[in-house]
C-alpha positions as CSV (number, residue, x, y, z in Angstrom):
1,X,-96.1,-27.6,-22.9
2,X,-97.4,-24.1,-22.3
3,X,-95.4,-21.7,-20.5
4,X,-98.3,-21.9,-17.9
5,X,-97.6,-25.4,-16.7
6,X,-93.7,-25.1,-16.0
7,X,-94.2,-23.9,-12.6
8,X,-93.8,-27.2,-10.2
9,X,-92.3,-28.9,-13.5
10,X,-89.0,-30.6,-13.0
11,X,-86.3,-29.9,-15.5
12,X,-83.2,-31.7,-16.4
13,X,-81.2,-29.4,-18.5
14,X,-78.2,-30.9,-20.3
15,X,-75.4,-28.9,-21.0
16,X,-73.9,-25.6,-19.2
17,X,-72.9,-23.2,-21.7
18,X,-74.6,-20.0,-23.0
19,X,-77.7,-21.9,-23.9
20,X,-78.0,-24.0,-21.3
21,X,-78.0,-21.6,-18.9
22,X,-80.1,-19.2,-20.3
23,X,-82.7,-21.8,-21.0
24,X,-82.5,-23.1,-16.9
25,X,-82.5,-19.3,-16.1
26,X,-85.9,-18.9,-17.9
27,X,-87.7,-21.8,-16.4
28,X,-86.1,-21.6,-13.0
29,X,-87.9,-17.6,-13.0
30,X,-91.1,-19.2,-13.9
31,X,-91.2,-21.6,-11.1
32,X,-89.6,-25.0,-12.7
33,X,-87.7,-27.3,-10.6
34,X,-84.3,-27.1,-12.4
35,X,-81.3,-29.5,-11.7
36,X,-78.4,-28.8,-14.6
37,X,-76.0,-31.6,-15.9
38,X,-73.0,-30.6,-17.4
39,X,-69.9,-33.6,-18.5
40,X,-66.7,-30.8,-18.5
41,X,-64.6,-31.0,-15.4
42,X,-65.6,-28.3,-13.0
43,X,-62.6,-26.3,-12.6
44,X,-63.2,-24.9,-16.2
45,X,-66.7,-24.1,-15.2
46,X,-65.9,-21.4,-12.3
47,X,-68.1,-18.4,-14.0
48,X,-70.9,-21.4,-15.3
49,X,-71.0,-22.3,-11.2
50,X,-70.9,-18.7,-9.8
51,X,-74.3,-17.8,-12.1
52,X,-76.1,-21.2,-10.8
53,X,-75.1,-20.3,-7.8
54,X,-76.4,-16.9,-7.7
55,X,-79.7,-17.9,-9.2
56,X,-79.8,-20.9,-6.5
57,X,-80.0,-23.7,-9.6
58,X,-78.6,-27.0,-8.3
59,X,-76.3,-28.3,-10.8
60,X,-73.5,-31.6,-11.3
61,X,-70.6,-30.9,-13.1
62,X,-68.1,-33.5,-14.9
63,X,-70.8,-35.8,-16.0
64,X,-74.2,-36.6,-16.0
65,X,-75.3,-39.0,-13.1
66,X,-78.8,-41.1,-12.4
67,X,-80.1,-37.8,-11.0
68,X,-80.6,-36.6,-14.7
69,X,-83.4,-38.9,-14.7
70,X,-85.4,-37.7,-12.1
71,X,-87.2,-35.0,-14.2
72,X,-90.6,-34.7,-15.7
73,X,-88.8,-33.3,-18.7
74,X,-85.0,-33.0,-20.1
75,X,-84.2,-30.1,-21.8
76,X,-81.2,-30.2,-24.7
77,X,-79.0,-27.7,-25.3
78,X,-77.7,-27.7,-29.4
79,X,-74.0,-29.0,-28.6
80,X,-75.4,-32.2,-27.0
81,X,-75.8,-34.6,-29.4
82,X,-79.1,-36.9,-29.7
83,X,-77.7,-39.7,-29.4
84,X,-75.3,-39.1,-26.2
85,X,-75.8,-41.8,-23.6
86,X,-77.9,-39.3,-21.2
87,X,-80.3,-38.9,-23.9
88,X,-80.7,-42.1,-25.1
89,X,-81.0,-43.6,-21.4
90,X,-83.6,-40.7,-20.9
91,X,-85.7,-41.8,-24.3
92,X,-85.8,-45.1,-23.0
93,X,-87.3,-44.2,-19.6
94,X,-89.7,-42.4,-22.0
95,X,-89.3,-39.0,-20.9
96,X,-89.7,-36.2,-23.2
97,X,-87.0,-34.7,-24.4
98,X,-86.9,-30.8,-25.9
99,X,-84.4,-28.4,-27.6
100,X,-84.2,-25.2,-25.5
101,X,-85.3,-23.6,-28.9
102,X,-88.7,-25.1,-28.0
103,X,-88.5,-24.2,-24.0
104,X,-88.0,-20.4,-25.6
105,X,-90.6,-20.5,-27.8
106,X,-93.4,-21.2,-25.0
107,X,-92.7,-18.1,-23.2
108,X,-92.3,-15.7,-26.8
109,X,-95.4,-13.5,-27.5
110,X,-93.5,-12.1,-30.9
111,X,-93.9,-13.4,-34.7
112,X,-91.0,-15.1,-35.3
113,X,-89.2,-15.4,-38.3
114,X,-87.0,-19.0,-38.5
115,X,-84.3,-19.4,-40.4
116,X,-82.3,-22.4,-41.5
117,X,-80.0,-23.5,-44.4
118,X,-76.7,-25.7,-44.3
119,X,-75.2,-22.6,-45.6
120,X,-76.4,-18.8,-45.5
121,X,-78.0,-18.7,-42.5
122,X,-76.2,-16.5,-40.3
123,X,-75.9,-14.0,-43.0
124,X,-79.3,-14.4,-43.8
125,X,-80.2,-13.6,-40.6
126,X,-78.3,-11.0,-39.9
127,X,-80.3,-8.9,-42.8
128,X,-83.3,-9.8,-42.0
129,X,-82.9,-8.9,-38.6
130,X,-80.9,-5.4,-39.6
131,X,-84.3,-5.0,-42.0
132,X,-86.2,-4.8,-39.3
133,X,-84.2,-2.1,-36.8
134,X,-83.9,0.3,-40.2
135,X,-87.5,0.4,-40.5
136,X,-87.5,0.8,-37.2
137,X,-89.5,-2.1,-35.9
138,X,-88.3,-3.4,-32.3
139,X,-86.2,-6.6,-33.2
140,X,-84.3,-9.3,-31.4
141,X,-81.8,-11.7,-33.4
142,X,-80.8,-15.0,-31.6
143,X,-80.7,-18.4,-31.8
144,X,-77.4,-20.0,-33.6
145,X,-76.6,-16.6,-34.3
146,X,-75.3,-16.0,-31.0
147,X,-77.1,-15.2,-28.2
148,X,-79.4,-17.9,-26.7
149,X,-83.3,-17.3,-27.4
150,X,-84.0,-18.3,-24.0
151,X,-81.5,-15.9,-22.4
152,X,-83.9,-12.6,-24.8
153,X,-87.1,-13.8,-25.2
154,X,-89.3,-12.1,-22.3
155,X,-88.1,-8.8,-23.0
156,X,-90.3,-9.3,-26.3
157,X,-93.8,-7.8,-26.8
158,X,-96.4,-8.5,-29.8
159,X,-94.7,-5.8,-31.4
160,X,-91.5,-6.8,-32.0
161,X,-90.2,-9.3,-34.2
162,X,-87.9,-12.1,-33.1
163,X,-85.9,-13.3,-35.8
164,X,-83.7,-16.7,-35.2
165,X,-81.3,-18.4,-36.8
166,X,-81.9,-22.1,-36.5
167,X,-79.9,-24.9,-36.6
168,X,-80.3,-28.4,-37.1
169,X,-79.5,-29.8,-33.6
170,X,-81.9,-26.8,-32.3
171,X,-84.9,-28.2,-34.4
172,X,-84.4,-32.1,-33.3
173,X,-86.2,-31.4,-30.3
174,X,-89.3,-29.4,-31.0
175,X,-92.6,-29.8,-30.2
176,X,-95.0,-26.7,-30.6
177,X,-91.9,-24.4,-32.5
178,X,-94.5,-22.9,-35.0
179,X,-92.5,-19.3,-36.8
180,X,-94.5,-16.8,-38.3
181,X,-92.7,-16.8,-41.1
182,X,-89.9,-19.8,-42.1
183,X,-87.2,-20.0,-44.5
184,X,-85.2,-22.7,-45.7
185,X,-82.1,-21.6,-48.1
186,X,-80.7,-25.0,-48.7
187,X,-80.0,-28.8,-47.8
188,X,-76.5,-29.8,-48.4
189,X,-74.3,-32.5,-46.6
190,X,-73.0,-31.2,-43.3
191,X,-72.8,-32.9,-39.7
192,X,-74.0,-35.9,-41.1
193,X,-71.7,-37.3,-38.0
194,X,-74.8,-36.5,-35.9
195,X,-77.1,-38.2,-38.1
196,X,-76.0,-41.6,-38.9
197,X,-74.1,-40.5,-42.1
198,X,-77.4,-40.2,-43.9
199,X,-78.2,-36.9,-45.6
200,X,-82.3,-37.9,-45.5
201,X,-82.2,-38.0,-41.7
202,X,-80.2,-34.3,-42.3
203,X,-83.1,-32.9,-44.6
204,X,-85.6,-34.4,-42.3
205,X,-84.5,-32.2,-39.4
206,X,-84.0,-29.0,-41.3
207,X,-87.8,-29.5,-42.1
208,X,-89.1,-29.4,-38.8
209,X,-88.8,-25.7,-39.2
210,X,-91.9,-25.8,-41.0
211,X,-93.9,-28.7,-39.8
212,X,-96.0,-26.8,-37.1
213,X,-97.2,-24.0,-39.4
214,X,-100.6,-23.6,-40.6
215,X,-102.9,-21.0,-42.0
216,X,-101.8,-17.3,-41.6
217,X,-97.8,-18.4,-41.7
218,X,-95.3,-18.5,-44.6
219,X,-92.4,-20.4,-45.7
220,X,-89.3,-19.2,-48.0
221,X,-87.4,-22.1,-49.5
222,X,-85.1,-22.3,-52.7
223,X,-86.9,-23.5,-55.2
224,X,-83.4,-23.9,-56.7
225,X,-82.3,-26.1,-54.6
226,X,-83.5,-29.8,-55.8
227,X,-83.5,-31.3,-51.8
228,X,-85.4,-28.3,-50.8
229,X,-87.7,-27.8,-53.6
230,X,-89.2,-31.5,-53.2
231,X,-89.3,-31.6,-49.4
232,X,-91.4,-28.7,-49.6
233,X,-93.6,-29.8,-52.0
234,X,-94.1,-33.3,-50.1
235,X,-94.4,-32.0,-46.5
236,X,-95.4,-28.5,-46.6
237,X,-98.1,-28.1,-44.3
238,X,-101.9,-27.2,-45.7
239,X,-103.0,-23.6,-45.4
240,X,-99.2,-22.1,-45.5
241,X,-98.5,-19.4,-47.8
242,X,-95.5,-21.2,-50.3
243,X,-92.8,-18.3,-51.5
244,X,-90.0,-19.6,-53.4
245,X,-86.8,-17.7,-54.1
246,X,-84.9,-18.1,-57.4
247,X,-82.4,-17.6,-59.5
248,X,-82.7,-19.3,-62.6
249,X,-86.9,-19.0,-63.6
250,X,-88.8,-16.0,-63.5
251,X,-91.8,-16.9,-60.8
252,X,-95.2,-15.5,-60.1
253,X,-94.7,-15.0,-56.9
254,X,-91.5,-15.0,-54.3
255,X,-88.4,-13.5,-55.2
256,X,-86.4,-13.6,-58.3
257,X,-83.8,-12.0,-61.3
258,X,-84.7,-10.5,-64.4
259,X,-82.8,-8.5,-66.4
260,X,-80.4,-8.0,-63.5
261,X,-83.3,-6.9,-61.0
262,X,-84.6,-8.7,-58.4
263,X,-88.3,-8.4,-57.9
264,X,-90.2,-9.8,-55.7
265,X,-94.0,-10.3,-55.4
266,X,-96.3,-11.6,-52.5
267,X,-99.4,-11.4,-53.5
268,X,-100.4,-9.3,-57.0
269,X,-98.1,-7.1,-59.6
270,X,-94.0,-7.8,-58.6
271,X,-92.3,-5.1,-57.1
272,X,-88.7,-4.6,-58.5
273,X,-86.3,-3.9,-55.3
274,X,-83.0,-2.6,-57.0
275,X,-80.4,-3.9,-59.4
276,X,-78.6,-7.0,-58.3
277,X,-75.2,-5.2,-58.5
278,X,-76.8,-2.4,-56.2
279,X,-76.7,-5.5,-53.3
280,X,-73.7,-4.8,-50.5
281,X,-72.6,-8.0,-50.3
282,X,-71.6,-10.3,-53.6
283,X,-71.5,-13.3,-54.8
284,X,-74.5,-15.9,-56.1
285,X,-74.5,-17.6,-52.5
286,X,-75.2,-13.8,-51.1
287,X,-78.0,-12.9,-53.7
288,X,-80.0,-16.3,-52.6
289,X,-79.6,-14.9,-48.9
290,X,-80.7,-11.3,-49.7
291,X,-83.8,-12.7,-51.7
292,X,-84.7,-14.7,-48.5
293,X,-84.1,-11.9,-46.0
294,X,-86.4,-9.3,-48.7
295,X,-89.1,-11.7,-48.7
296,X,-89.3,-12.2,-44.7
297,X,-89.4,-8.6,-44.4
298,X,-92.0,-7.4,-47.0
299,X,-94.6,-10.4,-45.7
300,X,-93.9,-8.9,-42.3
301,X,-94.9,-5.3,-43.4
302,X,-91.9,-3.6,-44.0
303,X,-91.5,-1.0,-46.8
304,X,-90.0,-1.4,-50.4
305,X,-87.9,1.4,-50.2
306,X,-86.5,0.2,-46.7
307,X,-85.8,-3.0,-47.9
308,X,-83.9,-1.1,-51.1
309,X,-81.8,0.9,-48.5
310,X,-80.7,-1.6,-46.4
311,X,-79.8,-4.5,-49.4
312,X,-77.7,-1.6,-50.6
313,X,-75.8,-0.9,-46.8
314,X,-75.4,-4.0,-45.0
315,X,-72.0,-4.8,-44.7
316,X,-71.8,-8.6,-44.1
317,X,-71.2,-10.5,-40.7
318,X,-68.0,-11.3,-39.0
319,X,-66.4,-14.9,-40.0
320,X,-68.3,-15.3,-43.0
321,X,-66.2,-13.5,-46.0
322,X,-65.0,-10.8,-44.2
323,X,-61.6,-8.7,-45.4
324,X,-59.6,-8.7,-42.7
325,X,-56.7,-6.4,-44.3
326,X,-54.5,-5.9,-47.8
327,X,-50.6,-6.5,-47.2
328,X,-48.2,-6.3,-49.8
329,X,-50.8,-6.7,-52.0
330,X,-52.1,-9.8,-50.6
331,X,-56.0,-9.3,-49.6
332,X,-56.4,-11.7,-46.2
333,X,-60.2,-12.5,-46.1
334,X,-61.9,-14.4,-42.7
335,X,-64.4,-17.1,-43.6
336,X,-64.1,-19.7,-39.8
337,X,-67.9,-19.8,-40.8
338,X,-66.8,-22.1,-43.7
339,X,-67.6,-25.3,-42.1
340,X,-68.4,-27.5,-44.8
341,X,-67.8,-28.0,-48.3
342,X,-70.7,-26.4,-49.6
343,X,-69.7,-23.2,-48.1
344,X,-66.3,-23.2,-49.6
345,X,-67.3,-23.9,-52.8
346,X,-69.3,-20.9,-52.8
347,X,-66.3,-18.8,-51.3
348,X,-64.1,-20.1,-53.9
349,X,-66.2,-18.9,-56.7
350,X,-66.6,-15.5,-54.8
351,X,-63.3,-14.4,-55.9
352,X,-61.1,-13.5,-59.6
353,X,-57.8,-13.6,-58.2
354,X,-55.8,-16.7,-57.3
355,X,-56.2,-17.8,-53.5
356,X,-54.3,-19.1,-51.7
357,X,-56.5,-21.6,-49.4
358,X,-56.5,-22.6,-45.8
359,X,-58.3,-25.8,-45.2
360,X,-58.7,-28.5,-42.5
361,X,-59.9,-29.0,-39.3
362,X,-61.9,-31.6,-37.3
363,X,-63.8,-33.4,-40.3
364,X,-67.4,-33.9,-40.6
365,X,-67.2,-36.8,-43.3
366,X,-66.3,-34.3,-45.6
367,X,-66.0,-35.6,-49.4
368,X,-63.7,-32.9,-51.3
369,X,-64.7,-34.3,-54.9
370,X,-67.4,-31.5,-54.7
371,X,-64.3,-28.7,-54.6
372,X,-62.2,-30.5,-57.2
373,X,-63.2,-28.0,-60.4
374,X,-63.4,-24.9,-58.1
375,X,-59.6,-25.5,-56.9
376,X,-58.3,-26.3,-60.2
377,X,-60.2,-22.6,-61.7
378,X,-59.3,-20.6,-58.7
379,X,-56.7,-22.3,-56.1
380,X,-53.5,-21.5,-56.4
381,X,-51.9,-23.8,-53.1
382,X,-53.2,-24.9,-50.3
383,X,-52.2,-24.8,-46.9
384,X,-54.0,-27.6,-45.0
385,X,-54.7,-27.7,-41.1
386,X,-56.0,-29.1,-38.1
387,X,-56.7,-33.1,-37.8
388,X,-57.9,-33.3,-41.2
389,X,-54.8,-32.3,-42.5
390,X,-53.4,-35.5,-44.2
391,X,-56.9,-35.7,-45.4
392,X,-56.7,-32.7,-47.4
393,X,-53.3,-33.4,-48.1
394,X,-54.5,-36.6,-50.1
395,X,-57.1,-35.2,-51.5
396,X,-55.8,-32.0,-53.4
397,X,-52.2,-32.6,-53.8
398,X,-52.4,-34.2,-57.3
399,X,-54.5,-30.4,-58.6
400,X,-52.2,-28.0,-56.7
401,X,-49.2,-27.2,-54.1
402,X,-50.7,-28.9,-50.7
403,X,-48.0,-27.6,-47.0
404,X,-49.3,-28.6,-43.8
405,X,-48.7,-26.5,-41.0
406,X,-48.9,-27.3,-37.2
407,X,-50.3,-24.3,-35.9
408,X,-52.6,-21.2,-37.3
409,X,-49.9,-18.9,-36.5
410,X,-47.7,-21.5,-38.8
411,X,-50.4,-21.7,-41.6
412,X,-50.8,-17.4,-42.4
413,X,-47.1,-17.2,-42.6
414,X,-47.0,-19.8,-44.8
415,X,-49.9,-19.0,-46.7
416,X,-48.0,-15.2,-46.4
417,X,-44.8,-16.5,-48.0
418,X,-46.8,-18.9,-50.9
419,X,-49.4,-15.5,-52.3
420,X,-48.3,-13.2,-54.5
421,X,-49.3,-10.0,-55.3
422,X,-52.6,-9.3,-55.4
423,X,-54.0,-13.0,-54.4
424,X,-56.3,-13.9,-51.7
425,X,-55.3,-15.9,-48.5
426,X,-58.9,-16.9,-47.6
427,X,-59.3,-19.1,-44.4
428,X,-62.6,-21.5,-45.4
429,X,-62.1,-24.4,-43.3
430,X,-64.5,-26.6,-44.7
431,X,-64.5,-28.5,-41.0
432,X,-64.9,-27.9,-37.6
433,X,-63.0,-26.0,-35.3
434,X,-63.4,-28.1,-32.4
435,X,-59.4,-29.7,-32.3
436,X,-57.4,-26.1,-32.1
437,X,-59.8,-24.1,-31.0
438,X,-63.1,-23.3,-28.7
439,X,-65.5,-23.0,-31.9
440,X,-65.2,-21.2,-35.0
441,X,-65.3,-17.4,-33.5
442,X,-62.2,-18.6,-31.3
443,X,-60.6,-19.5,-35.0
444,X,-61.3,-16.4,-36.7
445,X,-60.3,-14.5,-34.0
446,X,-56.8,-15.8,-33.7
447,X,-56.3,-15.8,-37.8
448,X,-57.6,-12.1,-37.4
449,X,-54.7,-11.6,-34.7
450,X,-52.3,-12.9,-36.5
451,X,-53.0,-11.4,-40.0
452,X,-53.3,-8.2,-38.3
453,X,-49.8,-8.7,-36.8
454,X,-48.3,-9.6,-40.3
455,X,-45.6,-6.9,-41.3
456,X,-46.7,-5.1,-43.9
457,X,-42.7,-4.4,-45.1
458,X,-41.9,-8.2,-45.7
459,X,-40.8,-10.1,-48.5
460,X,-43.5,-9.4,-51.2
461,X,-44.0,-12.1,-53.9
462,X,-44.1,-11.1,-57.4
């Protein structure tokens, strides 16, 4: 649909929260008929009712009724799952169903740049985008990232740039989503609870990012990653300009390591950026994100030298590796992001010192064999958490020291009491936040809190 044809267009949009509104906000201004459904109980939806309210956007709170139905269109908001009854019921009725990311992307008149990974993205995307504001070109960031795309996207002009992280669940739903420039970092297994348990139906949605592009656009993909490397090769569109990233071969064009520099090349002689020590933020899993983030932002115009300057400055994002504080010795390090396996065993190998690990949650289906090697080289207990916790338990407790606590206050004073000086208590969850807390910002908030309230004059371990 063009953003043309919403006016007189009825809307079902399913689920309230920041998306959800933001995407019935946008097509309510353009003249869509908008009814919202959202399944929590109203009285934790006071400020969600007050907004609909205020914008005059009927609405049903504390479940989704027949009147869902009555729409020309349903619109999906990324926490609803594609196969919830509403959804399935509206399928059957054969109405067409879209991911607010695609609702956005009708009203945007900016290049975007799409990014998606299992693992990097929000990093990723938080460079690319801070590329873009130091060489001063007018840039949104949104998507996954944070703020809906629907709730930004007309304040954007032709000469900004919108740059979007993109998950999974956000490209199930597309239709027309065509980015200027897309880049896929890598397919691992994660949420496979919302795909059947099968890692194909996974990679087939993290390739929709690319399967509207055509002649004029690019794509960025890992040519290090197996999963990646073949899907592009068998489903890459015609006429789209291919730029892969390594690590491991030298490559005539895209972005790569030699001799310790990384150079990358778009078209003709490769330009060498700086020395891959020079780059802010470490680690293997980082210099894959930085190569991505360089790319995006030479293909879209901006300077070597810039690119140098801000690889060299950029500090990292919150909940994903960040130092929180050093007490007694003992450096506490915030990685909620963590929510998969993959993740952590690139956090694990991010460190020399012996960590001390806090890991559980709600599980995804996780399989821990893939951590196995990187606990038994760098782990030195584990303090396990959330509903998963038994499953952790029985999964590491034959390699290393394996307490369950009740609560996160419970789990940094234990993990306090089992470091010694100069460890690492790193919080990489490898699951999903969803049975203590509000989401994985709500979880690295309160282990933030609590680290922050840890007495620096305790009992220090030796």
């Amino acid at each position: 649909m063009r953003a043309s044809k919403v006016q007189g267009t009825r809307f079902s949009v399913i689920g309230g929260a920041r998306s959800g509104l933001a995407v019935a906000a946008l097509l309510h201004a353009h003249g869509g008929k908008v009814f919202l459904s959202e399944k929590a109980p109203a009285e934790k939806l006071g400020e969600l009712r007050r907004e609909l309210e205020r914008r005059t956007i009927p609405y049903e709170f504390g479940g989704h009724s027949s009147r869902v139905l009555d729409a020309d269109v349903v619109v999906l908001s990324p926490g609803v799952p594609s196969d919830a009854p509403v959804i399935r019921d509206a399928l059957s009725h054969g109405m067409a169903v879209v991911s607010e990311l695609e609702v956005a992307s009708w009203f945007c008149r900016a290049p975007i740049v799409a990014i998606s990974g299992t693992n990097g993205k929000t990093t990723t995307t938080a460079l690319t985008g801070r590329m873009f504001s130091d060489a001063r070109v007018p840039t949104v960031v949104a998507g996954n990232i944070g703020a809906a795309f629907s709730g930004m996207v007309e304040e954007l002009t032709g000469d900004h740039v919108a740059v979007l992280e993109v998950s999974s669940f956000q490209l199930d739903h597309i239709g027309t989503f065509r980015p200027r420039v897309a880049a896929l970092l890598n397919i691992t297994p994660d949420h496979l609870d919302r795909y059947g348990h099968s890692l194909e139906k996974y990679r087939d949605s993290k390739c929709r990012i690319f399967e509207n592009q055509g002649g004029g656009d690019t794509l960025i993909y890992n040519a290090d990653d197996r999963s990646v490397r073949d899907a592009v090769e068998l489903r890459a569109p015609r006429g789209v300009a291919l730029l892969p990233i390594s690590q491991e071969q030298s490559l005539g064009k895209g972005a790569y390591v030699r001799d310790g520099r990384l150079l990358v090349s778009t078209a003709g002689k490769p330009a060498e950026l700086c020395a891959v020590d020079a780059i802010s933020i470490p680690g293997t899993h980082n210099l894959y994100n930085a190569m991505a983030a360089a790319l995006a932002a030479e293909v879209m115009g901006v300077p070597a030298a810039s690119i140098r300057a801000t690889l060299k400055n950029f500090r990292g994002v919150e909940h994903r590796l960040e130092f929180v504080r050093e007490v007694n010795g003992v450096r506490y390090v915030n990685d909620s992001k963590g929510t998969n396996v993959d993740s952590v065993w690139y956090a694990l190998r991010s460190y020399s010192a012996p960590i001390v690990l806090l890991l559980g949650g709600r599980d995804k289906g996780n399989d821990y064999a893939r951590l196995f090697e990187q606990v038994r080289q760098h782990v030195r207990a584990i303090v396990a958490i959330g509903e998963s916790a038994e499953k952790v338990r029985g999964a590491f407790a034959a390699l290393v020291p394996v307490t369950l606590a009740m609560s996160m206050s419970e789990a940094v004073a234990e993990a306090s009491r089992l470091a010694h000086r100069g460890d690492v208590v790193l919080l990489s969850p490898a699951c999903a936040s969803f049975d203590w807390f509000d989401n994985y910002e709500h979880r690295g908030r309160v282990f933030k809190e609590l680290v922050l309230r840890l007495e620096a004059a305790g009992r220090e371990n030796v």
